[in-house]
N, C-alpha and C positions, 0 to 999 in steps of 0.2 A: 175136289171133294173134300169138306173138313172134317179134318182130324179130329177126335176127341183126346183130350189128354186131362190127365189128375193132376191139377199144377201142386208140385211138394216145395222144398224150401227155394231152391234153382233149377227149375226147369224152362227152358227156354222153347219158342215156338220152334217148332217141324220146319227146315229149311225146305225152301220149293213151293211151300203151299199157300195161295193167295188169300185163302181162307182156314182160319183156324178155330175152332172151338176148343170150352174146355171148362170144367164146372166151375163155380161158385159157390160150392157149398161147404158151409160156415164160414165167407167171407161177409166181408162187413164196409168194407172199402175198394176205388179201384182208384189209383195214382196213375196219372200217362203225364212222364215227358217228353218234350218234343222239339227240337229246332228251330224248322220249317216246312210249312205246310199246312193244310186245315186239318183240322179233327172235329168228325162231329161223333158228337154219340146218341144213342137211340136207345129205349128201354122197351120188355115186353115181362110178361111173369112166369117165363120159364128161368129155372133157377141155372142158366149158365150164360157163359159170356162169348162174343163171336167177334171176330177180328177182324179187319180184313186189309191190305194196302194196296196202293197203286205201284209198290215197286216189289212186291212178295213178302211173306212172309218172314226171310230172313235179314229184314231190315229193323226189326223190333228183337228185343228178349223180353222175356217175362216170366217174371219171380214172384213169388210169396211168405210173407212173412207173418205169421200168426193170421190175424183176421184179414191183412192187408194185401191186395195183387197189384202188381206193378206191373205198367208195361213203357220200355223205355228206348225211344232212338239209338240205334247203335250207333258207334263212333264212324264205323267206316261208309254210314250215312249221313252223319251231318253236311255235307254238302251238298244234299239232295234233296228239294220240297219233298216231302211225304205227305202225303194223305190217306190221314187214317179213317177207319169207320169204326166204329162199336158197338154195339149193342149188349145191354146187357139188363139183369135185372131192375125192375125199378126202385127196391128196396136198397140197393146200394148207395152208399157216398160216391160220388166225386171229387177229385181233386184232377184238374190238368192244368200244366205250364207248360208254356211256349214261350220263344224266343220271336221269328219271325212265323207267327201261328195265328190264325181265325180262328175261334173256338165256338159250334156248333151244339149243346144241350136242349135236349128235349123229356121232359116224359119223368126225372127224376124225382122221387118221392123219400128225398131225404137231404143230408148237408150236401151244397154243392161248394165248390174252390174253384176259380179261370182265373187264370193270372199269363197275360200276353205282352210283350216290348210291342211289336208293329202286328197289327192285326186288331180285327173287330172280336166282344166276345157279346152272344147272342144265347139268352137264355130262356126255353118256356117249360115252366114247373121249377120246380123246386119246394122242400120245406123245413124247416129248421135253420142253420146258420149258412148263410148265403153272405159270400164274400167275392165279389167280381172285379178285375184291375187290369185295366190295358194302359198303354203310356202313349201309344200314336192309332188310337182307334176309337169304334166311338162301343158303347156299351149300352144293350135293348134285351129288357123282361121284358118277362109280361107273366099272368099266372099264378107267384109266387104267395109264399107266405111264411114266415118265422120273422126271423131277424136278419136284413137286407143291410149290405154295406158295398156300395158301389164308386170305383171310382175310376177315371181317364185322366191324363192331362192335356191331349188334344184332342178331344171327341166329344162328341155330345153323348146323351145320357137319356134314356127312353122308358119308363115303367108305365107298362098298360095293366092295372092289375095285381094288386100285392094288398097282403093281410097281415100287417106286423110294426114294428119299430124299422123303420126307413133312415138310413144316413146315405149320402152322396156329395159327391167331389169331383170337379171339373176345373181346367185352368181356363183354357180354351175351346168350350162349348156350351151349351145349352143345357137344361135340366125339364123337362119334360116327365109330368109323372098325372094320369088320370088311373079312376078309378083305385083310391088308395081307401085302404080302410083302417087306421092306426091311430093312434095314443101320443106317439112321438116320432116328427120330424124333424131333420138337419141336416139341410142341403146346402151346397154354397158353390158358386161360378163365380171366376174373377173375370173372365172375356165374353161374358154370355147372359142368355134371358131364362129366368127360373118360372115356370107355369107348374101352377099346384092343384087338382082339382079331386075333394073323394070328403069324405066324413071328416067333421070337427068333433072331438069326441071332450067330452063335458068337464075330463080330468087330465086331456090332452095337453102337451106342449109342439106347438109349431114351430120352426127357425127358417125364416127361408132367404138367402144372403145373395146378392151379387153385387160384385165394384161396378163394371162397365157396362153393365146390361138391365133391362126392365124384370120386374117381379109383376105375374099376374096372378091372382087368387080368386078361385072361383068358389064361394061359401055357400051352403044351405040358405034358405029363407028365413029359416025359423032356427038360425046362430047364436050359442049364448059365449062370449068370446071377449076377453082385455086383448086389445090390439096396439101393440106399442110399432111405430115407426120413426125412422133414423133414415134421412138422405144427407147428403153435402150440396147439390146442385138439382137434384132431381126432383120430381111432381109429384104429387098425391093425387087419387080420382077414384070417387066410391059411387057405389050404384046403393049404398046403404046410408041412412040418416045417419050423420054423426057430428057429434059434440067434441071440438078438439080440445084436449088438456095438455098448455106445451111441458115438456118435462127441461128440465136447467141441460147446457151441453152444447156444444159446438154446433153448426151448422141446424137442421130442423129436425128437433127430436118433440114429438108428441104420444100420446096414447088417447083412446078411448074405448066405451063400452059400448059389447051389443048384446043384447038381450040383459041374463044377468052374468055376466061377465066370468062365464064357466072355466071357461078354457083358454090358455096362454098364447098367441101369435106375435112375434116379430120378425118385422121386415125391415131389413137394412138395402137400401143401395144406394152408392155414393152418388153415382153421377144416372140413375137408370130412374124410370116413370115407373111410380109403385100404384097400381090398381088392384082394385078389389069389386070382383063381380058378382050378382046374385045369378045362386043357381049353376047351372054344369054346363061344361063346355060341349057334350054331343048333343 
């Protein structure tokens, strides 16, 4: 049965209880870190938050400090996968760090933070500042919208969906992003293929980079866009009319325009086949 509790400055969860509630009210943030194990969290709009583990409740504490709840692995846990669940209001921030952690968000209707060593981190919703970072996993929105900052060093990278200023980083994976609708992208894969597919917006800047891998872009029909491209070894292939202008510089750097030449796009890849598609990849 959960407990209800008033979380004050150091109050920690109810030992024994697999599930624990306890308000939210006039918080503004929830911080969870963690070891090992997944955490997913889930939101509704009841104004409290519910807890729950697969090893009890007394493998967490949880504190608060002004607007901010904490809830934090305890020591004589770290050797133990935990898996946490959350729920909590949607009006909350997020912030979780893991070590060996999968991170699970859904439903949040504000800044979100995942930051994972080994583990995928897996995000839908979010709004405002969106900053997502695993080092051996792969990293998948979808939903989103503010200001997106995503980044892996072995894992791919997945955006189905977002409304905002878009950055991404990969060493070792792919960059995958449909239905974008933004002003400013900059992505870049050193081991991997960047596919780009959502609105070109008129005062836009594009960047989309990879050394080893191909760049595909899939553009409006009716595109008004300066297209500048840089390979060392790699192809060019357009499904659109185009006038090459080569620019002075190592290996094959050109530009050209489409329509009237609204909006900024460069594609770099060294050794990767750069296309550009008319129309949308579904």
């Amino acid at each position: 049965m959960s407990a209800l509790l008033t979380v004050s400055a150091m109050t920690l969860l109810a030992t024994g209880a697999a599930d624990t509630t306890f308000t939210a009210a006039g918080a503004s943030r929830m911080v969870v870190n963690t070891q090992r194990g997944n955490v997913e969290v889930r939101t509704w709009d009841r104004d409290v938050i519910s807890v729950s583990t697969d090893a009890g409740a007394e493998a967490l504490g949880v504190s608060r400090s002004g607007q901010t709840i904490r809830l934090t692995q305890r020591h004589d846990f770290f050797s133990k996968s935990l898996n946490i669940r959350i729920t909590m209001p949607a009006r909350l921030a997020i912030d979780v760090e893991g070590v060996f952690s999968s991170i699970d968000i859904a439903g949040v209707r504000s800044d979100v933070n995942a930051e994972t060593v080994h583990g995928a981190v897996t995000l839908s919703g979010g709004s405002g500042a969106i900053n997502l970072h695993s080092v051996q996993g792969g990293v998948r929105v979808a939903g989103t919208s503010g200001n997106l900052r995503l980044y892996s060093t072995n894992g791919t990278i997945e955006v189905d969906g977002h409304d905002g200023p878009l950055t991404a980083e990969t060493v070792n994976g792919a960059i995958t992003m449909k239905r974008i609708a933004s002003r400013s992208v900059e992505v870049t894969a050193v081991n991997g293929a960047v596919h780009y597919d959502g609105t070109v917006a008129m005062d836009g800047r594009y960047v989309l980079r990879s050394h080893n891998g191909g760049i595909v872009l899939y553009l409006p029909r009716a595109v008004s866009a300066t297209v500048s491209v840089a390979t060392f070894s790699g192809g060019f292939e357009s499904d659109f009319p185009v006038t090459l202008r080569e620019v002075l510089g190592g290996g094959r750097n050109f530009q050209f325009t489409l329509g009237d030449g609204a909006a900024r796009i460069e594609l770099e890849s060294f050794a990767g086949q750069i296309r550009l598609r008319q129309g949308s990849n579904d």
